[in-house]
N, C-alpha and C positions, 0 to 999 in steps of 0.2 A: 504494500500500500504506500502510495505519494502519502509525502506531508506535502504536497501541494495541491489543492483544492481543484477539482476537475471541472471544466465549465460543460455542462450539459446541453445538449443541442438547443433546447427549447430558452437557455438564457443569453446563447452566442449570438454575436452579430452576424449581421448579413456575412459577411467576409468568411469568420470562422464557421459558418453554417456549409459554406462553399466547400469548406477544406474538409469537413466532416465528409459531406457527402462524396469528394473524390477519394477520401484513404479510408472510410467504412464503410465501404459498401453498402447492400441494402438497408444494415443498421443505422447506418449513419454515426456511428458509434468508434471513431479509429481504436488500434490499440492503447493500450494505457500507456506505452513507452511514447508513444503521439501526443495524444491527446494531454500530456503534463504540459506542453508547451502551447496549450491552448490560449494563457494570456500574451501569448506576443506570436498571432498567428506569420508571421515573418518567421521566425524564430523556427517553427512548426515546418514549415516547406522547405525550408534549407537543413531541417531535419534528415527531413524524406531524401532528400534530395540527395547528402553525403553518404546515407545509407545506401540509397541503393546503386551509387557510384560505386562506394567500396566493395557490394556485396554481385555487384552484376556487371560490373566492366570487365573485359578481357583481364588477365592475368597468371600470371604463370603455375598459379594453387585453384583449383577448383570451387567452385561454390560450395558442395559439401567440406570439404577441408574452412574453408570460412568463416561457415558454420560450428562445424565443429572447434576452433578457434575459439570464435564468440560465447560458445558455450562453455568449454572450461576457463574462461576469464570471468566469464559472470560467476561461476560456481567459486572460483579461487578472491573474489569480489561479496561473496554471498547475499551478489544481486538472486532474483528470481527472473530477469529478461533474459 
């Protein structure tokens, strides 16, 4: 769980209702590693945007390897992302 308060679609502005709707799908709902940086939806798209730079550009380690990266760094972090 954030200690940063989530802004819920029904309180977001026109802007962040946008961003809702292109990274949750039919929920409208992004993930929670998203939707933290819902008070600075700038913030939020240049999120996306590094992420999926690092996770889906050409490179010479595959996307599963990536993955699996990200996952024991969070775990050695004892993030839950």
């Amino acid at each position: 769980m954030a200690f940063i308060d989530y802004i819920n679609y029904d309180n977001a502005s026109e802007g962040l209702k946008k961003l809702y709707k292109k990274y949750g799908g039919k929920t409208k709902t992004p993930s929670n590693i998203v939707r933290i940086a819902g008070t600075n939806p700038q913030a939020m798209e240049n999120h996306v945007k590094f992420y999926m730079s690092i996770m889906h550009q050409k490179s010479e380690i595959t996307r599963h390897q990536r993955e699996m990266i990200a996952v024991v760094v969070s775990s050695i972090n004892e993030c839950h992302y």
